[in-house]
N, C-alpha and C positions, 0 to 999 in steps of 0.2 A: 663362436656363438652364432655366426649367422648361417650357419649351416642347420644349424635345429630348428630355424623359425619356423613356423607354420605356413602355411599356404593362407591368404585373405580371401574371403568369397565377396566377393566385388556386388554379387545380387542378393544377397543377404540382408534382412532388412535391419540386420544389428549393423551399425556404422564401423566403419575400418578401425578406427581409432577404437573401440570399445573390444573390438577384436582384438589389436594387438596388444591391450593393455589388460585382457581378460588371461592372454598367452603368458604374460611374465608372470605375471599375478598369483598363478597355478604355477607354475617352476619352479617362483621362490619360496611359497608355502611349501613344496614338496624339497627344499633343500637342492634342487636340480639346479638351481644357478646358488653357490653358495656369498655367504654376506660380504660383504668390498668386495666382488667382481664389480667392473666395470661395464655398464651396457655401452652397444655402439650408437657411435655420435649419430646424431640426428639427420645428418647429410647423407653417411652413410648409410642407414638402415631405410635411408628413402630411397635413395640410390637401387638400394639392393632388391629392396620392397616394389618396386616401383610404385609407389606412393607418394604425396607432396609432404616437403617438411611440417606442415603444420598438423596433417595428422597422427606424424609421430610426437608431435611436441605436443599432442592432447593428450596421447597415448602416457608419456613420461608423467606429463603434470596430476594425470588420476593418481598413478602409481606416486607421486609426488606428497599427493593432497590427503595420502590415505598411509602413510610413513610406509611405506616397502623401498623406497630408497632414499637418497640426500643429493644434492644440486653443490658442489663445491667450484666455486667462482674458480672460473675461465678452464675448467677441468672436465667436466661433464656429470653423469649421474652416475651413481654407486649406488650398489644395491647395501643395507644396514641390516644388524644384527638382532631379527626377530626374537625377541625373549621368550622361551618357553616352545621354542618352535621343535616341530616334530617333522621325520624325514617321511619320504614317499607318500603312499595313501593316507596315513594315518595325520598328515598335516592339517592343523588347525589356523583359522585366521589369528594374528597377533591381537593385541591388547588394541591400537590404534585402530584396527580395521571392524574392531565388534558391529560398529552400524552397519557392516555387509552384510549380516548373518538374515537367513530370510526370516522375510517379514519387517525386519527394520530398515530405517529411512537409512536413505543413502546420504553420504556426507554431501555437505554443500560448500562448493566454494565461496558461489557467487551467489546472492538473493537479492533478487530485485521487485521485493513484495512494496506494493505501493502504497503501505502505513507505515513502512522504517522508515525511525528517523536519524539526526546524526546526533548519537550519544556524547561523542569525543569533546563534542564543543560547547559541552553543558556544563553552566555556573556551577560547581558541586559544590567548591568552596564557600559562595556565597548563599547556597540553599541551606548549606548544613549550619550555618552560623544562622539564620534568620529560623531555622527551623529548629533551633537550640534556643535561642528565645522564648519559644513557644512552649518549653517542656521547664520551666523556671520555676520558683515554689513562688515568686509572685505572679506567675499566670496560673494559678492551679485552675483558675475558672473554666478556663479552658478542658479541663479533663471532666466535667458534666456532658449532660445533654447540653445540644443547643438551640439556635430557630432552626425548626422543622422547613424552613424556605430557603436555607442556610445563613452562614452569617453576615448580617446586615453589611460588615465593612468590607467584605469582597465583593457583593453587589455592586456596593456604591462605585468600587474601583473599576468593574466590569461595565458599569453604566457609562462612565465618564471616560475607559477607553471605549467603548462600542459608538460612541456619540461623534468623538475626535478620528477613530480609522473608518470605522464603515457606514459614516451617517444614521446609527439605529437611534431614532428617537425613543429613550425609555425612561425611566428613574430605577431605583434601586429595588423599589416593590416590586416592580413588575418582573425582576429577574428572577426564574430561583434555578438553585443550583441543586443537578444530577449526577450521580456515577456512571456517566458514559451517555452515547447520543441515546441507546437502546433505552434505556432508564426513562431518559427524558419522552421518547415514545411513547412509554409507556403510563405516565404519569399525562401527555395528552390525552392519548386513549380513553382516560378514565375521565376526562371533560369532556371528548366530543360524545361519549357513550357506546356503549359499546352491544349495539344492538343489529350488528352485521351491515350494516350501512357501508355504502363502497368508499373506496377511495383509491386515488387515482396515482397513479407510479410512472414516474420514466420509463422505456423499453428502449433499451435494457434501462436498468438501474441498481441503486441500495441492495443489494441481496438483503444483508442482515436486519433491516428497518423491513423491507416488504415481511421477513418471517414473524415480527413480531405485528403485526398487522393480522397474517395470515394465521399466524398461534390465537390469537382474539378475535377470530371468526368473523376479521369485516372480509368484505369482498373486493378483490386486488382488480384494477382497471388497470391494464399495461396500455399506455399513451406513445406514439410514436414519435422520433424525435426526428428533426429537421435540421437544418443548418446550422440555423442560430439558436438551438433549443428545442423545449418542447411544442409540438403542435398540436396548436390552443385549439382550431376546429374541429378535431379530433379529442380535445378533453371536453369540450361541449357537449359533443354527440354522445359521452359515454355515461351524461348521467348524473356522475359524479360532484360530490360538491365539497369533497377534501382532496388535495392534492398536494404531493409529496416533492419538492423538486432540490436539485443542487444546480442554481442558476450562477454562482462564481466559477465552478469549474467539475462541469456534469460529471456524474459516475458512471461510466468510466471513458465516457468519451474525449473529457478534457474540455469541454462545448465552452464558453463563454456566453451568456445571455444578454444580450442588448438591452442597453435603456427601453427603445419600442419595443421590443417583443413583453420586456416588464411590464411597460404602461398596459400592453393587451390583456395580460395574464390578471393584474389589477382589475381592470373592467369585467376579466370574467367574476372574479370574484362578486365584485362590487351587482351584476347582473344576478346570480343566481343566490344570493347569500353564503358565499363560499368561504372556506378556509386553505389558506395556503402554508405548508409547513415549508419555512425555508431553510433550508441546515448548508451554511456556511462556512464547512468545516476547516478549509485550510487556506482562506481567505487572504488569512494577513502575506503570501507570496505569491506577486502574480511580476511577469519579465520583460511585460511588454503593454505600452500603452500606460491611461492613464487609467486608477483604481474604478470602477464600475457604482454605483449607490447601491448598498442592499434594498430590495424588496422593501424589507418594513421603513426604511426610511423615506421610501417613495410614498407609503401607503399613507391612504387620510382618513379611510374608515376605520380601518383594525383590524382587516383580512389575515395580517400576517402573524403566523409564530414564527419567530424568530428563535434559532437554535445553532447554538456553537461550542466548541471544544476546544481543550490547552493540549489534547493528546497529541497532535500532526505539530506545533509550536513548542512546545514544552519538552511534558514527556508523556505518553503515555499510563504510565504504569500511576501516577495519582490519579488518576480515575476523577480528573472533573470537567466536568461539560454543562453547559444550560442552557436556559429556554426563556427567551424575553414572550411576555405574554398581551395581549391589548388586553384593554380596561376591561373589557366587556368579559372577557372570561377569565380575569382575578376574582373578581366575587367568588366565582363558583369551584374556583381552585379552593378561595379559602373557606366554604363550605365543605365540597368533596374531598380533599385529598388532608382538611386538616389534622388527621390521623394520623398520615405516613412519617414515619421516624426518617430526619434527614438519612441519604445514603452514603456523602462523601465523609472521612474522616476531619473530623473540626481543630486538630493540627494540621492537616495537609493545608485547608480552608485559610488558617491564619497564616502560614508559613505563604501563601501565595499571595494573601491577600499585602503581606512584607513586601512580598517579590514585585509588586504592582507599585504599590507605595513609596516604595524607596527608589524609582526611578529603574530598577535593575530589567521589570520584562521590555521597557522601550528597548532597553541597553540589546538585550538578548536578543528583539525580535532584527531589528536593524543587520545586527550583527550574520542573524540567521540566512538572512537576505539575500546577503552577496554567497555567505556558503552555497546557498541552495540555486543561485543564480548560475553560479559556476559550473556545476554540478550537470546542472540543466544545459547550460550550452556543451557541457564537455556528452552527456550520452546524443546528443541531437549532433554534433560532429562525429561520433565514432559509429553510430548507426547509418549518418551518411556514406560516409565512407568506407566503412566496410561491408554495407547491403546493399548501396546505391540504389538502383531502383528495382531492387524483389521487396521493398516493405513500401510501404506508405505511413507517417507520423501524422497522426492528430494530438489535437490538446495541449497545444506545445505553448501555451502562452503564462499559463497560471500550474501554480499545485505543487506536489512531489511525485509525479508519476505522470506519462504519455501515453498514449494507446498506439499499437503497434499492430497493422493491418499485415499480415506474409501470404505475400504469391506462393503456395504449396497446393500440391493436390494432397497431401494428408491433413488430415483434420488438426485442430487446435489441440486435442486429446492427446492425441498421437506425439505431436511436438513438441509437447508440454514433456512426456516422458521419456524423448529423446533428450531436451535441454537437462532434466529431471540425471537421466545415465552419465550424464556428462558432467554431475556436480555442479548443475546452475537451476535455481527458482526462477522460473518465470509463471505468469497468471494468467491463465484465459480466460475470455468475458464473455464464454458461455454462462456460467454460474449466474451473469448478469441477468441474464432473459427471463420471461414467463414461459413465454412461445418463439422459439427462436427459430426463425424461416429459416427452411433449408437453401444448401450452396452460397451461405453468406462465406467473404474469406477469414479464415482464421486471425484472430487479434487478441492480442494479450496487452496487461496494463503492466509498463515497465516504471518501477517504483527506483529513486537513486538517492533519499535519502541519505540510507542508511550504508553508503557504498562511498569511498574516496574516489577521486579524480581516474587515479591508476587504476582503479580494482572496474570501475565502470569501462574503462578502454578494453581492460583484460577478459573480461566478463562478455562484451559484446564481442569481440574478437570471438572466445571461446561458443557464444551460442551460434556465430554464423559458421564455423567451422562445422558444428556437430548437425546444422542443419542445411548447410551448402548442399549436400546432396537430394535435398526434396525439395528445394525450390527453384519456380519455375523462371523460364526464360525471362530476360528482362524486359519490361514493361513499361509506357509511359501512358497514362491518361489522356 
């Protein structure tokens, strides 16, 4: 068999390992390598190749990740018995490999989207009992309408955790609850008015909040950010007297906002009559240091909305999130908006409102903690060491996801599509920008979630391999 390999073109901008793994790929569709032959071992076909083992070992694990062969411990790889396979030209890709076919997404090994979260270690047994409660023929109540603000006892429990983790002075009225943070945009929108009046955004920041701003014709102020957050003489000068921020753990920077930089951000408010939206999305996990005060529990005027989500702690997929509101603009909630039919379902609402109640989210979030702790030191060790110094980490104190700065002369586009060929998700925080200066270095937001210890080691291993050849020499600030 090593006599048929192809020849690698070394200047090729498709990577070695996509080569040789693009070679078997087409041999064993075309029957040219038939099923149980054995490929040559990885020493070997490096050897032969001269190429390093690790690019055949990407090479096998496509072929691997996508069933054209099997891995039999301490033996090597085998090529498997494609069903339905057809010989020479006339070969089609098998049943496993359908996502090759163009135009379809490529398989993914590895995804390190920075909203996964980790499924594995979620209560189910104890949701599905607390959420079987809730469907009883003595709670039929529950299967009406309910408060259009949602239901009062999740409030209360939202109030009395919010007061105990993040210092938010509120009571239960002043919560109300949304299907997602977007919702809840959009339900302020319809209080601050919506008569194209600006407001002001991190640069980068929110993608999906700036679009619903930008769908309701206010006008987007992109604010520059600084060290320690956003810069406030810069949200001065623009104007603006709404401003949009993620002061626990900026998007997508990872930023951290200091108490001082708070108290200033405070005073602008307090100076121009301003509103500050603060969305403190994944708050309850930060790895270092002591917990930071939210905004609104600093605040003495009422500058601040306060807004939060169960999606990054939870799960996702119940769809609830909310919005602590000051006094000053409940009145006019409960005049304008008291039309809108609540959005979250009022099982979801009591089943969580249980999950509060009965001691179980402390249990969860604690618990969550050390997972995510872990997790977090494990990609911040394996991006040391296997990037050294071709990346730079921000954000590495709070959150589910770091920002990740690559010495490359290809663009963030470009990388993204080679990580992309090699069955691995990563994010670039181009999307983030309104105006994004040219010759910034390429950075992407690495989300670990939704990823185990191994899968995060194997994962970064496999994106520095596929991208070893476009980054540049190493570097120290």
């Amino acid at each position: 068999m090593l006599d048929i390999l192809p020849r690698l073109h070394g200047e090729s901008a498709v990577p070695l390992y996509m080569q040789l793994y693009h070679h078997f790929r087409e041999e064993i569709q075309a029957n040219r390598i038939a099923a149980g032959t054995k490929l040559p071992s990885v020493r070997r076909l490096s050897a032969h190749l001269q190429i390093s083992k690790t690019t055949v070992e990407m090479a096998y694990h496509q072929l691997l990740a996508e069933g054209y062969v099997e891995s039999r411990d301490r033996s090597g790889f085998y090529v498997v018995e494609i069903e339905g396979g057809l010989s020479g030209d006339q070969a089609v890709p098998p049943a496993a490999a359908v996502s090759r076919l163009p135009g379809a997404e490529k398989p993914v090994s590895y995804d390190f989207h920075m909203a996964r979260i980790d499924a594995e270690h979620f209560p189910f047994a104890v949701w599905r009992r607390l959420s079987n409660q809730c469907i009883r023929p003595e709670a039929k109540e529950l299967l009406h309408y309910g408060d259009r603000q949602g239901e009062y006892g999740l409030r209360t429990q939202i109030a009395h955790y919010l007061r105990q983790s993040r210092g938010v002075r509120c009571t239960p009225e002043q919560v109300v609850i949304a299907a997602g943070t977007q919702i809840a945009i959009l339900l302020i929108c319809q209080l601050l008015g919506m008569d194209g009046r600006a407001v002001a955004m991190e640069e980068p920041g929110y993608q999906d909040v700036r679009a619903v701003f930008a769908k309701l014709g206010f006008t987007m102020k992109p604010i520059p950010l600084e060290e320690d957050g956003l810069n406030i003489q810069a949200l001065r000068e623009s104007g603006a007297r709404v401003v949009y921020i993620t002061p626990s753990h900026q998007d997508p920077s990872g930023t951290v906002m200091p108490v001082a930089k708070r108290m200033k951000l405070l005073q602008w408010a307090d100076e121009v009559g301003g509103v500050i939206l603060e969305d403190d999305y994944d708050s309850e996990f930060r790895y270092r240091g002591k917990p930071i005060p939210s905004l609104q529990g600093l605040d003495a005027r009422g500058s601040v909305i306060y807004l939060g989500t169960f999606s990054k702690a939870l799960l996702p997929a119940i769809r609830v999130s909310y919005l602590v509101l000051p006094q000053a603009l409940l009145e006019r909630y409960r005049e304008q908006c008291c039309h809108f039919d609540q959005t979250v379902s009022r099982l979801h609402q009591k089943t969580l409102e249980l999950f509060m109640q009965s001691g179980e989210w402390e249990r969860h979030i604690r618990k969550m903690r050390v997972i995510y702790q872990k997790k977090h030191a494990a990609l911040l060790q394996a991006v040391k060491a296997i990037f050294q110094d071709n990346v730079r980490v921000m954000g590495q104190d709070a959150g589910l996801s770091v920002m990740l700065e690559v010495q490359s002369e290809k663009s963030a586009e470009e990388l993204e599509k080679i990580a992309e060929e090699a069955g691995i998700k990563v994010y670039s925080t181009t999307r983030k920008w309104m105006n994004r200066p040219q010759g910034l270095v390429p950075s992407f937001q690495l989300g670990f979630g939704g990823l185990s210890v191994e899968e995060i080691w194997r994962g970064i291993e496999r994106l520095h391999a596929c991208w070893k050849p476009y980054l540049r020499e190493n570097r120290r600030e």
